[in-house]
C-alpha positions as CSV (number, residue, x, y, z in Angstrom):
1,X,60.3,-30.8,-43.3
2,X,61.6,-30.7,-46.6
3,X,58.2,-30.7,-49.2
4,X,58.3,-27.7,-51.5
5,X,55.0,-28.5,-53.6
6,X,51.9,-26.1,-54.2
7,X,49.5,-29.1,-54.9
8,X,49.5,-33.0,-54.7
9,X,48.7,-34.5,-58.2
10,X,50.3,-37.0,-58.3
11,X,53.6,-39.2,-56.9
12,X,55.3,-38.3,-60.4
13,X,56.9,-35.7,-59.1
14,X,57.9,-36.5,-55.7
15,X,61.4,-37.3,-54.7
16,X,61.8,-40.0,-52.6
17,X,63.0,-38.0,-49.6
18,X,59.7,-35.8,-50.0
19,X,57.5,-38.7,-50.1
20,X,59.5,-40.1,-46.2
21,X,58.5,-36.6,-45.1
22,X,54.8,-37.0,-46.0
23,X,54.8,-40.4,-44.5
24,X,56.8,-39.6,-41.4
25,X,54.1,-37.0,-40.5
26,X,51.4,-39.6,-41.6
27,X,52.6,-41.3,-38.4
28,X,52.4,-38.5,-36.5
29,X,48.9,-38.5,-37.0
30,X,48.1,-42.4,-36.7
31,X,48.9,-41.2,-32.9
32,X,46.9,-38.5,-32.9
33,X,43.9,-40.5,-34.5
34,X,44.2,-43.2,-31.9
35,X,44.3,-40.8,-28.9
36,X,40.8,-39.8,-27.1
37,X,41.1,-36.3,-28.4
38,X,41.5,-36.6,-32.2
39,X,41.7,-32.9,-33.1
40,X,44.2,-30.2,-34.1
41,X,44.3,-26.8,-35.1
42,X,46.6,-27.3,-38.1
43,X,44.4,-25.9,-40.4
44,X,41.9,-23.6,-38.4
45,X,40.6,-21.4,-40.3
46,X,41.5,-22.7,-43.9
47,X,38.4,-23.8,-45.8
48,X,38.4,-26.8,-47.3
49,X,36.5,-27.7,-50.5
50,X,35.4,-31.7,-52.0
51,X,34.5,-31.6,-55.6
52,X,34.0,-35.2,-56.1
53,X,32.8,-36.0,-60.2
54,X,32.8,-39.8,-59.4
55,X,31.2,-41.2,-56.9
56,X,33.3,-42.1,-53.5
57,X,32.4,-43.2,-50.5
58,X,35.7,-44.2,-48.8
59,X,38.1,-41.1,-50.3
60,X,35.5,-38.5,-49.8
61,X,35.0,-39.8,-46.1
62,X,38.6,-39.9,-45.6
63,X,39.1,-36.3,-46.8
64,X,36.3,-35.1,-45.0
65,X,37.6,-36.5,-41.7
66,X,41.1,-35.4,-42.1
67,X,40.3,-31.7,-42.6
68,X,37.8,-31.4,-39.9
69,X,40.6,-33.3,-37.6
70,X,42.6,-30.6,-38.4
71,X,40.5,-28.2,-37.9
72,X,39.1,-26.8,-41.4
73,X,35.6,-25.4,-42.3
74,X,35.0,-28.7,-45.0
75,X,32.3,-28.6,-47.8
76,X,31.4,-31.3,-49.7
77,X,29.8,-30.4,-52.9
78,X,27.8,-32.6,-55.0
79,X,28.6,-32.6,-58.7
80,X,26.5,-34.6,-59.7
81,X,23.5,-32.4,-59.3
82,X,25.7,-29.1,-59.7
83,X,25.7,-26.7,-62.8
84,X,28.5,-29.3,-64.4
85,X,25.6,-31.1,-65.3
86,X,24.0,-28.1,-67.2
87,X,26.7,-27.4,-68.9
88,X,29.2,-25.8,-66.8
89,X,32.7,-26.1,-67.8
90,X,35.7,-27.2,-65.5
91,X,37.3,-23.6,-66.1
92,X,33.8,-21.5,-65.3
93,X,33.8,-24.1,-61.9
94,X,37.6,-23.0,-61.5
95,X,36.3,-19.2,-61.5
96,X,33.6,-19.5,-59.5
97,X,35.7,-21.7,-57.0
98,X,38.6,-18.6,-57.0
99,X,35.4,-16.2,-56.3
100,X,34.6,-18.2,-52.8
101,X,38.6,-18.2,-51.2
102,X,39.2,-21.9,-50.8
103,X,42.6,-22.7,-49.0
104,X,42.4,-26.4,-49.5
105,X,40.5,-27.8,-52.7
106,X,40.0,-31.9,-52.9
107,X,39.1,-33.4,-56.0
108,X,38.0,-36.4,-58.3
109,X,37.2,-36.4,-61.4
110,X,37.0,-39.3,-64.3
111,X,38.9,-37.8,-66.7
112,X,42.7,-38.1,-66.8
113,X,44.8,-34.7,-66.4
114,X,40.9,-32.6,-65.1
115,X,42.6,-32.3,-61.7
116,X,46.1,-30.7,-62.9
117,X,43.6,-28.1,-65.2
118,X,41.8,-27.1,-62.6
119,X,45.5,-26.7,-60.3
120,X,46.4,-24.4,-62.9
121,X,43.1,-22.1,-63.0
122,X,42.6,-21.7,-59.4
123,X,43.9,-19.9,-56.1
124,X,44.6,-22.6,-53.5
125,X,46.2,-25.5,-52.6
126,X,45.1,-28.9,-54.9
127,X,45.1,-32.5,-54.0
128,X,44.8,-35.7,-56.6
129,X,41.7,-37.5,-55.0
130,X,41.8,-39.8,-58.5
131,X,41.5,-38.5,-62.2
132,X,40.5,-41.3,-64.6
133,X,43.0,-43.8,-65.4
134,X,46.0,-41.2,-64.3
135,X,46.7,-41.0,-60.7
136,X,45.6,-41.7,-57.3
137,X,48.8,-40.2,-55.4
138,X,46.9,-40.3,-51.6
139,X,45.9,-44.0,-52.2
140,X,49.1,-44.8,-53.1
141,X,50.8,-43.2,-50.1
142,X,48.2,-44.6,-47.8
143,X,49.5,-48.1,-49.0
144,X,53.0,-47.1,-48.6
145,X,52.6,-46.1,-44.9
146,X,50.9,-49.7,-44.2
147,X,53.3,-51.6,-45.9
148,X,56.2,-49.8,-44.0
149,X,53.9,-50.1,-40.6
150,X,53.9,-53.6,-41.5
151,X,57.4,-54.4,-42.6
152,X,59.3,-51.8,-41.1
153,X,60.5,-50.9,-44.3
154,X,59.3,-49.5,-48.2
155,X,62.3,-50.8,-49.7
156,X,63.9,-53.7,-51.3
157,X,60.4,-55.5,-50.8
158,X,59.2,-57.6,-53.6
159,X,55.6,-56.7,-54.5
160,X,53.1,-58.1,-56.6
161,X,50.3,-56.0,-57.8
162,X,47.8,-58.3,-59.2
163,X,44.7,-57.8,-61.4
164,X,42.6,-54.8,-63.9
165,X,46.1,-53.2,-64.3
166,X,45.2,-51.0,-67.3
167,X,42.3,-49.6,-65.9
168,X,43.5,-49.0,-62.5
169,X,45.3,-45.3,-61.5
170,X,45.6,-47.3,-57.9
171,X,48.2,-49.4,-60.0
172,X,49.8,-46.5,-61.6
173,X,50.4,-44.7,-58.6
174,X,52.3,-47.4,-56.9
175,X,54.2,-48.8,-59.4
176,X,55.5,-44.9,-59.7
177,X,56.1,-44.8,-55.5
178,X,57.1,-48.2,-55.1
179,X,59.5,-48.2,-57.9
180,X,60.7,-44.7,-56.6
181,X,61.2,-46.6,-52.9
182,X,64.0,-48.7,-54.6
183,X,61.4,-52.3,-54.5
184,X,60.9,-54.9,-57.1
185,X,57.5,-54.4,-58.8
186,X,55.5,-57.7,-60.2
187,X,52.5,-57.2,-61.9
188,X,50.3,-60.1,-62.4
189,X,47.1,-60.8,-64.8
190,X,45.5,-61.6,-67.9
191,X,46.9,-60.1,-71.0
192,X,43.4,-57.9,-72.0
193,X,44.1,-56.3,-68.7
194,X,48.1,-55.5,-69.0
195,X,48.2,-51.6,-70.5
196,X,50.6,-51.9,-73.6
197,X,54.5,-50.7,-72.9
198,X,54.1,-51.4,-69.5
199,X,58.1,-53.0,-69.0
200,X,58.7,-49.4,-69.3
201,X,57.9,-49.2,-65.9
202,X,60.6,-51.3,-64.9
203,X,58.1,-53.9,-63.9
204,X,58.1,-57.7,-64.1
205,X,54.6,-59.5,-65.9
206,X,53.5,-62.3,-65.5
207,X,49.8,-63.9,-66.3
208,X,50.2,-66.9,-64.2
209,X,49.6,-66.2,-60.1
210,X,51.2,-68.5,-58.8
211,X,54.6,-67.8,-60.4
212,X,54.0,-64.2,-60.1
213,X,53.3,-64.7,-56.3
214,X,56.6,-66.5,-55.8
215,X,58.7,-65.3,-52.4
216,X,56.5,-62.0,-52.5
217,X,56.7,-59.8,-49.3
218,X,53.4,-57.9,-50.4
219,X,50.3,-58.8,-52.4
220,X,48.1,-56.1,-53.7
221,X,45.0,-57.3,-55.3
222,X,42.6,-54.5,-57.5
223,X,39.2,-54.0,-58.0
224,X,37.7,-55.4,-61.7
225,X,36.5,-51.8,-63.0
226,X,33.8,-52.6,-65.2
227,X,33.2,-49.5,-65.6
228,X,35.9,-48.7,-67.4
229,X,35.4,-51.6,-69.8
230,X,33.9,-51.5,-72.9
231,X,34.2,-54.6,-74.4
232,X,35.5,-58.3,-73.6
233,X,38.0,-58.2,-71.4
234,X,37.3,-61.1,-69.1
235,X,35.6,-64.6,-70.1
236,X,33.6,-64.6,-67.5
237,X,34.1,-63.4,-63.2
238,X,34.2,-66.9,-62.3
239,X,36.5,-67.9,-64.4
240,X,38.3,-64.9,-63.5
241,X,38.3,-65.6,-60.1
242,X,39.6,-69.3,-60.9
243,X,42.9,-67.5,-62.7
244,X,43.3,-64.5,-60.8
245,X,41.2,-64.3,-57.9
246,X,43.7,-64.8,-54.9
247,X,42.8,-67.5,-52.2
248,X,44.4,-69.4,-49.5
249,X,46.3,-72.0,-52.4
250,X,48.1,-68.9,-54.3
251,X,48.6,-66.9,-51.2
252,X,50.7,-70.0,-49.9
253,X,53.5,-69.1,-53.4
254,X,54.2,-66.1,-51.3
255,X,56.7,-65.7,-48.1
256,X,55.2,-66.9,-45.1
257,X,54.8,-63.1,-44.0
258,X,53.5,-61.9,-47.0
259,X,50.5,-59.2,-46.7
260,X,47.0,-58.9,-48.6
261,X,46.0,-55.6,-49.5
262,X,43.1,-54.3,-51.4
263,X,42.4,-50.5,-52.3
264,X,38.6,-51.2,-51.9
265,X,36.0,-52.0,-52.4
266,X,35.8,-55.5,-52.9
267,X,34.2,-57.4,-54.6
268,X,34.6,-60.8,-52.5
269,X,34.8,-64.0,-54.8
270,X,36.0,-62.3,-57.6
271,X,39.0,-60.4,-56.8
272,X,39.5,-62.2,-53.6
273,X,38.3,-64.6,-51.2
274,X,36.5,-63.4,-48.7
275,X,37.2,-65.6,-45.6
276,X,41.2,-64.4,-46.5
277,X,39.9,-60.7,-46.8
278,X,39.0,-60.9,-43.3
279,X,41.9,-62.9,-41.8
280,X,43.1,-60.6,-39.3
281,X,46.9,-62.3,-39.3
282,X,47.4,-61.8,-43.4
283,X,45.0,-59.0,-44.3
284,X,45.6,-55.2,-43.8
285,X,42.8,-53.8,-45.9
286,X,41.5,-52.1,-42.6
287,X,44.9,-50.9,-41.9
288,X,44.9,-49.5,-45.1
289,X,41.5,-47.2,-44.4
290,X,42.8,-46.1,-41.1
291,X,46.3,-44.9,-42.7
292,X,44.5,-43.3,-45.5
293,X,42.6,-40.9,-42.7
294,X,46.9,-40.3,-41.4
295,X,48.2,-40.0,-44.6
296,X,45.8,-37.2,-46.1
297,X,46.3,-35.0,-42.8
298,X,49.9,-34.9,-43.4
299,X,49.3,-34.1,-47.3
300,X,46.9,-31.3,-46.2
301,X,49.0,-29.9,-43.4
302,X,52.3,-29.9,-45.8
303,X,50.3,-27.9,-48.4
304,X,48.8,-25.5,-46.3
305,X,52.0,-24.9,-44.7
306,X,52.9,-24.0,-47.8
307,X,50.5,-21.9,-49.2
308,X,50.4,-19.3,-45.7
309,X,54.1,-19.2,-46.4
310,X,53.6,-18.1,-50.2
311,X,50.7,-15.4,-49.3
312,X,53.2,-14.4,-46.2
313,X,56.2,-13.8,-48.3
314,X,53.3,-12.1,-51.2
């Protein structure tokens, strides 16, 4: 398996050939996920360590199952109440981390580029689990394995990511892995939501749905994050929803076979309907939690193999 990387931060800087090897092992462990007896020794006696500065309920449990399916020691520490929050900095956390031995270190952290300064300070292995408005890179993988589970392919698929575009490293990520994957990118929603210079990306805009959603194999709707606002970027959620919000009437501009996805969570009757949320025939958003558990197995095991081979040859 062909994946010569030290850390994961993001899908930048994966080749296209190195993202099929992290996804063909992601299906690897789907199997082993579904089977009675869900564990491996992959990474027995690695230690595993979740620094999570945001707050995460669906990442952080989808780390913490992967390593422990693979057989890690995982700890989950709690930043919030840690010595960040008296004044810490991220490099006296990097020394003290280096001081404990971690093989495996998992974080998130709201600030864009925190992740790749604490890859550069410490001794182990790091994985992107989302730095501010940056990257995502698991999330964006985990969506890649569904829509290939799906479709039986991640290329030449026309995609339309809809929604809080400049505020969303969900977004970022897949225009980056999607576009790598050779598909044709749409991204839909209101102008105050469209980051400037975005056609960069090789991307199409639109700010109408239901030409946006037109013949689309794939619809990926994202999360409003008004936390990240700080001002008027919407008139109003139901009048958001009116525009944007997708629903039976817009879903029916897409192909027949088109798929929903949402990264989570949702917020139902703003982002999306929820009666379509649930319909098990267009909607994969549970898909998408069960390949994320897959996905960050591989992206462990692929590191780790990595990092014995680098203190082996020391």
């Amino acid at each position: 398996m062909t994946f010569a990387h030290r850390h994961l931060l993001g899908i930048e800087h994966l080749a296209q050939h190195e993202i099929e090897t992290l996804l063909n092992l992601a299906d690897e462990y789907v199997m082993l996920n579904r089977a009675e007896a869900k564990h491996s020794d992959r990474l027995a006696g690695l230690t595993q360590v979740n620094m999570f500065f945001e707050n995460s309920t669906r990442t952080q449990a989808s780390f913490e199952i992967a390593g422990k399916r693979l057989g890690a020691d995982v700890m989950n520490m709690a930043m919030q109440a840690s010595s960040i929050t008296k004044g810490e900095t991220l490099i006296d956390t990097a020394m003290t981390l280096n001081a404990m031995h971690p093989d495996l270190l998992v974080v998130r952290h709201p600030h864009s580029g925190a992740v790749d300064l604490l890859a550069q300070k410490v001794n182990c292995a790091v994985l992107n689990a989302g730095d501010g408005r940056h990257e995502h890179p698991t999330q964006a993988l985990l969506d890649g394995l569904t829509i290939r589970r799906k479709k039986g392919r991640l290329h030449r698929l026309s995609i339309a990511i809809c929604g809080d575009i400049a505020h969303s490293r969900v977004a970022r990520s897949n225009i980056i892995l999607l576009g790598k994957m050779e598909n044709r990118i749409r991204l839909i929603g209101p102008p105050t939501l469209m980051p400037s210079g975005i056609q960069q990306f090789g991307v199409e805009v639109f700010d109408d749905m239901t030409r946006g959603l037109e013949d689309v194999d794939v619809v990926m709707m994202l999360r409003l994050q008004k936390e990240r606002m700080d001002g008027g970027f919407i008139p109003s959620e139901r009048e958001y929803y009116h525009r944007y919000g997708l629903n039976a009437e817009k879903l029916a501009f897409a192909k027949p076979d088109a798929i929903v996805m949402h990264p989570g969570p949702m917020n139902r009757g703003v982002e999306i309907d929820g009666t379509l949320a649930d319909d098990i025939n267009r909607s994969v958003i549970q898909e998408q939690v069960e390949m994320g558990v897959a996905v960050r197995m591989a992206a462990m095991d692929l590191l780790a193999r990595n990092l014995l081979e680098t203190r082996g040859a020391a």
